[in-house]
Every structure is written in structure tokens, then in C-alpha cells.
C-alpha positions in Angstrom: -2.2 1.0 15.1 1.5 0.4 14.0 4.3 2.2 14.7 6.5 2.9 11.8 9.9 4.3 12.3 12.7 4.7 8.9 15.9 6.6 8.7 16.7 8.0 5.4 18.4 11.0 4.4 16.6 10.8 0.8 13.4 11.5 2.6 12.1 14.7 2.7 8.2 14.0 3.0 5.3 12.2 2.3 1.9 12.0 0.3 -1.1 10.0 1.8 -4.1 8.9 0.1 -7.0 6.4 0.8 -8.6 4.0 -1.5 -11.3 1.9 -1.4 -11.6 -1.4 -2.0 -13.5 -4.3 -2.4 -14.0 -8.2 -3.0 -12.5 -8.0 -6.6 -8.2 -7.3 -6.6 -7.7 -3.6 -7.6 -4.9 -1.1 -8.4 -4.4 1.4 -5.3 -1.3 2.2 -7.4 0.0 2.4 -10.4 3.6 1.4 -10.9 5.9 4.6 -11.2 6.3 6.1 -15.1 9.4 8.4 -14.4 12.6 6.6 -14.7 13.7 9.4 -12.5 11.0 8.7 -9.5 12.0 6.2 -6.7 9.7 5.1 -4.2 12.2 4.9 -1.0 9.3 3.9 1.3 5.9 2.4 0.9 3.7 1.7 3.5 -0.1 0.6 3.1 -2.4 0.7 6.3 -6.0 -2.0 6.4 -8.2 1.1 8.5 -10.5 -1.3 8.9 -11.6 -2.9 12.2 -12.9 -6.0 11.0 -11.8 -6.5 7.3 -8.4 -9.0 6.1 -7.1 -7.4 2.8 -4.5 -9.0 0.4 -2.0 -6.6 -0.7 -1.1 -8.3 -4.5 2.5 -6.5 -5.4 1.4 -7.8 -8.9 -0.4 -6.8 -12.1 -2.4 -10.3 -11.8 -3.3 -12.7 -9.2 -5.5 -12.1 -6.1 -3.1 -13.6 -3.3 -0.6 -11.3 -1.7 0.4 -10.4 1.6 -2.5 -10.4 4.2 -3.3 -7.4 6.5 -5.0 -8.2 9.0 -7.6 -5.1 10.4 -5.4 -1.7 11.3 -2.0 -3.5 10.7 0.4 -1.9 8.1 2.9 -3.3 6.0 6.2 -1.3 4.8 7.6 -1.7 1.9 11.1 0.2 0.7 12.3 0.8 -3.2 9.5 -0.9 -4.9 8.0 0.8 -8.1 5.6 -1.6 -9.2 1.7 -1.7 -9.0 0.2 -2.2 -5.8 -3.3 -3.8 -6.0 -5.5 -4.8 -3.4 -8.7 -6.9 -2.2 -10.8 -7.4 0.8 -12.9 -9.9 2.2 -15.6 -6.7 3.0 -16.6 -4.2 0.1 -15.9 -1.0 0.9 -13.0 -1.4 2.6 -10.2 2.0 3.2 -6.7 1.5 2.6 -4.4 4.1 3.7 -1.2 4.8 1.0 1.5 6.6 2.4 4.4 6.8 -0.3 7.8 8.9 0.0 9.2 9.4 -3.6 13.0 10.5 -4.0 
């Protein structure tokens, strides 16, 4: 497992979710709505002990940046979709997303 360590004084917390995906891309989330809402951190998490997912920072395409299984990737003011795919259906992602 990664460590991940970020100093911000915008931060005040964070909200985790997991999503499953598969062999076709998906969104594991949307782009933000609110002009007001800025994504200071991102970081997405492969749980998987054997899977590779692509992490597509795109509406289309299914090439992105590859996780291999447990790494993490961190990501900082980006408010665009997130969608992902695996190389193993039913694969869990972990989301962890600090809004400002």
C-alpha cells in the first residue's frame, strides 16, 4: 500500500468511495457541476492484488494512466471525469476526493 502525504491549508477532510469496474472504460466520477467546488486532491487506489487498471482522465478513450495492483495515483486540482477499466471484471477502486 502507498503512502500518501499533502500539505494544504484548504483541506479540511475527505470523502471515500469504491467503485467497481470492469473490462469496458467507466465513469468512477463525474466531472464537478459547481463552479464553486474545487477538487484540491484526488487520489484513486487499484485494491486489487492481481488486476492493472487504466485510469482514463477523459470523457473517451480507454488508455490512461496504468495502476498497477494496490498502487495509488494522486492527482491535485483536476475537476474533470475520471473513468476507469481493468483487465479483471470486477475490479474495486478506491476514490478518495478532498473538495474546497
Amino acid at each position: 500500500m502507498a503512502n500518501i502525504a499533502f500539505s494544504t491549508p484548504f483541506t479540511k477532510s475527505f470523502s471515500h468511495s469504491d467503485a467497481t469496474v470492469g473490462t469496458s472504460a467507466s465513469e468512477i466520477l463525474a466531472p464537478t457541476t459547481n463552479p464553486y467546488d474545487k477538487r484540491v486532491m484526488l487520489v484513486i487506489q487499484n485494491k486489487s492484488d492481481t488486476a492493472v487498471v487504466q485510469v482514463i482522465f477523459a470523457t473517451t478513450g480507454a488508455i490512461g494512466l496504468e495502476l498497477q495492483p494496490n498502487q495509488s495515483a494522486t492527482l491535485e486540482n483536476y475537476n474533470g471525469a475520471v473513468r476507469a477499466i481493468s483487465d479483471t471484471a470486477g475490479t474495486t477502486v478506491h476514490i478518495a476526493l478532498a473538495l474546497v
